[in-house]
C-alpha positions in Angstrom: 35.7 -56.8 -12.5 32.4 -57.5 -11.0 29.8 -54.6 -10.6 29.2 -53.2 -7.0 25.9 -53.9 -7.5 23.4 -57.0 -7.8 23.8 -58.0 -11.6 22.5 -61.7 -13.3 25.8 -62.7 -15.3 26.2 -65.6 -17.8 29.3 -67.5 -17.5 30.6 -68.9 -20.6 33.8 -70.9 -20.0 36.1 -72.0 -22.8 39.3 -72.3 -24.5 38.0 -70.1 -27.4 41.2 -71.8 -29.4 40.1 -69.4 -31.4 36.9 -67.4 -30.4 34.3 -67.2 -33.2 30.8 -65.9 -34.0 29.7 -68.9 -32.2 30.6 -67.9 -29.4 29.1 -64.3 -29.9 26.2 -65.5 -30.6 25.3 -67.8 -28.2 26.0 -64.5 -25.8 24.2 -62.1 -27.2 20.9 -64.7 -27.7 21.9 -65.2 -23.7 21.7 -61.8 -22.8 18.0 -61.6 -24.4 16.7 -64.8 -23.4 18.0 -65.1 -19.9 17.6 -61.1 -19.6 21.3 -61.3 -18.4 22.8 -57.4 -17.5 26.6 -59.3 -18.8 27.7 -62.1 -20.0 31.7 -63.0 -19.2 34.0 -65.4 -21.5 36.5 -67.3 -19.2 39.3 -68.2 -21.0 40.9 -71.0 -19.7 44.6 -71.6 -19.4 44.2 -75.3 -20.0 40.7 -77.5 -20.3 41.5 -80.7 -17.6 39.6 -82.6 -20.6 41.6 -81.5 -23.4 45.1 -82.0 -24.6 46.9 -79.5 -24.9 48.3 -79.9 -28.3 47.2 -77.6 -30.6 46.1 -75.0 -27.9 47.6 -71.5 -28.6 48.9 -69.6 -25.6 46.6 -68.3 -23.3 47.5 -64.4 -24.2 46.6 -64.8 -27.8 43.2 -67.0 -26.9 42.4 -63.8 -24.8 43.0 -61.7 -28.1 41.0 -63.5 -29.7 38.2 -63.6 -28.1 38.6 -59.7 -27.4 38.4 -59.4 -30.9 35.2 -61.0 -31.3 33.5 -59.9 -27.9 32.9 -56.2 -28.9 29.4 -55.6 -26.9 29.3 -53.2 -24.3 28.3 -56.2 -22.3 30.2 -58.9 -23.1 33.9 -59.2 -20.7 36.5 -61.5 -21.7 38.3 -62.7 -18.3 41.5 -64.7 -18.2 40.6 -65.5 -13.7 41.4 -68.8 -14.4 44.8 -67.9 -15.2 45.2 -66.4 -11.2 43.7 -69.6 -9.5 44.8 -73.0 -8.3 42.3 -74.8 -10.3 40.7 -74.2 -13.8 38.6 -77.2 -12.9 34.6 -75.3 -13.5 33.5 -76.6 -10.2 36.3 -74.5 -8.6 36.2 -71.6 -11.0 32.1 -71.3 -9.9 33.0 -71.2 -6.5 35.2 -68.8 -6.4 33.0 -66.3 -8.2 30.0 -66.9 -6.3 32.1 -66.5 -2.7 33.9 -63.0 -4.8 30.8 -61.6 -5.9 28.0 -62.6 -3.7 25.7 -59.8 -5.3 26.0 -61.4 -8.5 23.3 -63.7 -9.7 25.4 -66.3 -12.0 24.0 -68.2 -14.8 26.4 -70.9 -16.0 26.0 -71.5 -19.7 27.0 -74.3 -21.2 26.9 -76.3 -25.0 24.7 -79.5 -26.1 27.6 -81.6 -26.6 29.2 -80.5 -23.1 26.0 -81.1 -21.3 26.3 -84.6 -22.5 29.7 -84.8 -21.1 29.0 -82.8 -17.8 29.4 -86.3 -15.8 32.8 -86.8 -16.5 33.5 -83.3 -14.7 35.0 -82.9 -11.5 32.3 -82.3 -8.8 29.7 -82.0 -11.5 26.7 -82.6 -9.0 27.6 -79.7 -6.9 27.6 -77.3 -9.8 24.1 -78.1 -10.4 23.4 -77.1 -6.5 25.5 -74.3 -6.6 24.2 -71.7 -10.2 21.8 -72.5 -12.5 22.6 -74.0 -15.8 21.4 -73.0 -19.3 22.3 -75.3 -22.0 22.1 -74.4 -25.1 21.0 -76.8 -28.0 23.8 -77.6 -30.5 23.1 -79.9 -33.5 23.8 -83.0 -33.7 24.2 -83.5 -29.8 20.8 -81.7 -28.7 18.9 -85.0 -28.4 21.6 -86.8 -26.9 22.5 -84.2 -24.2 18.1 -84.3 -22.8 18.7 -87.9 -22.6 21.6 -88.0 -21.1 22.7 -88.9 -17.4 22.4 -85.4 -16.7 19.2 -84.4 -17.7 17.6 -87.6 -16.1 19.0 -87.1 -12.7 17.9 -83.4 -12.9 14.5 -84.1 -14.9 12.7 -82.5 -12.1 14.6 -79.7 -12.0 14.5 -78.1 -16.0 12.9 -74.9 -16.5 10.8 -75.0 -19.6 11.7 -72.6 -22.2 9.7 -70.0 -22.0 10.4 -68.9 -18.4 14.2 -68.2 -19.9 14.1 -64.8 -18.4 13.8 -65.9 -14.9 16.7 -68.8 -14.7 19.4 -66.5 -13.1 16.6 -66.0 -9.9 16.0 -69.9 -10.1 17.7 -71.7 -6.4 19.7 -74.6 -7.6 19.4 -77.0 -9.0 17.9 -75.7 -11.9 18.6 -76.1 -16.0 17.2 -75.3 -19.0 17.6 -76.2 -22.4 17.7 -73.6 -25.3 16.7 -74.8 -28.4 18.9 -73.0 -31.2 18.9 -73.0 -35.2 21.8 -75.1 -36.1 25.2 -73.0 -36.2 27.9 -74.5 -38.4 31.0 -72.3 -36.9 33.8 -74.4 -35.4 36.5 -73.7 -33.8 38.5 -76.8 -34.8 38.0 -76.1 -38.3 38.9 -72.6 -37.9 42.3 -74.1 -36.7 42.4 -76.4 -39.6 42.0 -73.5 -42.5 44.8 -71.6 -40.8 47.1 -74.9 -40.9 47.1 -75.3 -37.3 46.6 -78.8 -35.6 43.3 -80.1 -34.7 43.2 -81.6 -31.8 40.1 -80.0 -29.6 36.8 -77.9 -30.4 
């Protein structure tokens, strides 16, 4: 999958229960800002956080976010799907011992950054890619006061050296300011009748 060559890639892992212009977007503003070469969706079989009710099978997530993912340099990944773990910590180790060359970026929402403690191993992610956290109304505030950021304060890039976080040696983070984006994947759910449970 990966490029023989040296390449900075955004990681943006997901259920994508569905995939929406969210998502898209927050790629394609990655691939400028963080002067990423790709960006890859990892579609999860099964969020450790979430419950699974609600959650469509994995092959029509994938279809789904193949759908919306039409850039030449955006890949939609189910890898999860072939390892042990789907647990992030796991999934960024894997790819960084698989593709050595490859200069990872792990991208992340507001409103997970806030949660990032409750993750498995979440301190060792921070040591092992840089993270790029981008701002999502109303949980932008909350996520730069959060455990998180004050345990990594020294560590955040500011804003306008985006373009140089995939070269940054962990632990590093930055925070993206965004215009508010309404889309949600739960309510997508909810106007085609289907349960919602998860985001």
């Amino acid at each position: 999958m990966a490029p023989s060559a040296s390449r900075r890639i955004g990681l943006l892992g997901g259920s994508f229960n569905p995939a929406h212009k969210g998502h898209y977007r927050v790629s394609t503003l990655a691939l400028r800002w963080l002067a990423l070469d790709e960006v890859w969706w990892l579609v999860s079989p099964q969020n450790p956080l979430k419950d699974d009710i609600g959650m469509r099978p994995l092959k029509y997530r994938l279809s789904s976010a193949k759908t919306y993912a039409r850039h030449s340099r955006i890949r939609v990944t189910d890898i999860e799907a072939g390892l042990s773990s789907t647990r992030s910590y796991d999934v960024i180790r894997y790819l960084c011992q698989a593709y050595p060359r490859c200069q990872f970026v792990w991208m992340i929402g507001a409103d997970n950054f806030v949660q990032i403690p409750m993750w498995y191993r979440w301190r060792d992610i921070f040591a092992t890619v840089p993270i790029a956290v981008f701002g999502r109304p109303p949980f932008s505030y909350a996520s730069l006061t959060g455990q998180a950021a004050n345990a990594y304060s020294a560590h955040r890039i500011p804003q306008h050296m985006s373009h140089v976080i995939a070269v940054q040696k962990p632990p590093a983070w930055i925070f993206l300011w965004m215009s508010r984006d309404s889309t949600s994947a739960t309510a997508i759910r909810g106007q085609t009748g289907e349960v919602e449970s998860c985001s």
